[in-house]
C-alpha positions as CSV (number, residue, x, y, z in Angstrom):
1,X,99.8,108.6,94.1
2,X,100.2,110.2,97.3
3,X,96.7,109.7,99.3
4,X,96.5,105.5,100.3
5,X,93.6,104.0,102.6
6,X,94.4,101.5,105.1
7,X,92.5,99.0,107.1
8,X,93.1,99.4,110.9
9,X,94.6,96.1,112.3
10,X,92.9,96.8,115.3
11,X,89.2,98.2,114.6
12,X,87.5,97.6,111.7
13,X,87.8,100.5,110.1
14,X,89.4,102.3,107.5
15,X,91.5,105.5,106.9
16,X,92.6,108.1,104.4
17,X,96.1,109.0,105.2
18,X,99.0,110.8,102.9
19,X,101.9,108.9,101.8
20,X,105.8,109.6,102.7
21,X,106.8,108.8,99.2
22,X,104.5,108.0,95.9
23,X,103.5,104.5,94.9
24,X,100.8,103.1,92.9
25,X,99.5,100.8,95.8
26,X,96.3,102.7,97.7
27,X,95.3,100.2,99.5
28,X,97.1,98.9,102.6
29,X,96.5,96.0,104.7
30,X,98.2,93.7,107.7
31,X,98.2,90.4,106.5
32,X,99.5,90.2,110.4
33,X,96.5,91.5,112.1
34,X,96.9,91.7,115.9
35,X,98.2,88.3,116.0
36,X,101.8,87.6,117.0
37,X,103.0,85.8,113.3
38,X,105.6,86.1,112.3
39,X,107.3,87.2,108.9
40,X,108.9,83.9,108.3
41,X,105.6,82.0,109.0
42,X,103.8,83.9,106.5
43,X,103.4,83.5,102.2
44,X,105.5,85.7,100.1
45,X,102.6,88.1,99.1
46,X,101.8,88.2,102.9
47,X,105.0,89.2,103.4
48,X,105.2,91.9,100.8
49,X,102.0,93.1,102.1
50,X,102.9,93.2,105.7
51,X,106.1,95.3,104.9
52,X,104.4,97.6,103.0
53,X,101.6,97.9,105.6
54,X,105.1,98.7,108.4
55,X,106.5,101.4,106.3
56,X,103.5,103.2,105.5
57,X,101.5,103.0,108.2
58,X,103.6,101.7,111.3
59,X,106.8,103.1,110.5
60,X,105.4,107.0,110.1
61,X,102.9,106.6,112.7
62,X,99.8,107.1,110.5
63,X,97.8,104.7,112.5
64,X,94.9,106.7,114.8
């Protein structure tokens, strides 16, 4: 529950990285990408998604 892997929005790569706080979810994506969408322009599971991917990975800098 505490290690997560996340797909760099950038690269096309992926990453191993401990989480802040435990959650089932290991995988972690943006939905966002490098593009300049929007939260409001995206589908409710984007969304979720996309704020999941900020507070894990944006939020506590884990992104190399």
């Amino acid at each position: 529950m505490w290690i997560g892997l996340y797909d760099h929005d950038e690269f096309d790569e992926k990453h191993l990285f401990i989480k802040h706080r435990p959650i089932w979810k290991t995988h972690f994506y943006s939905p966002r990408g490098m593009s300049d969408m929007k939260l409001s322009e995206m589908s409710e599971e984007a969304k979720r998604e996309q704020k999941l991917f900020d507070e894990f990975i944006i939020d506590n800098q884990v992104i190399q």
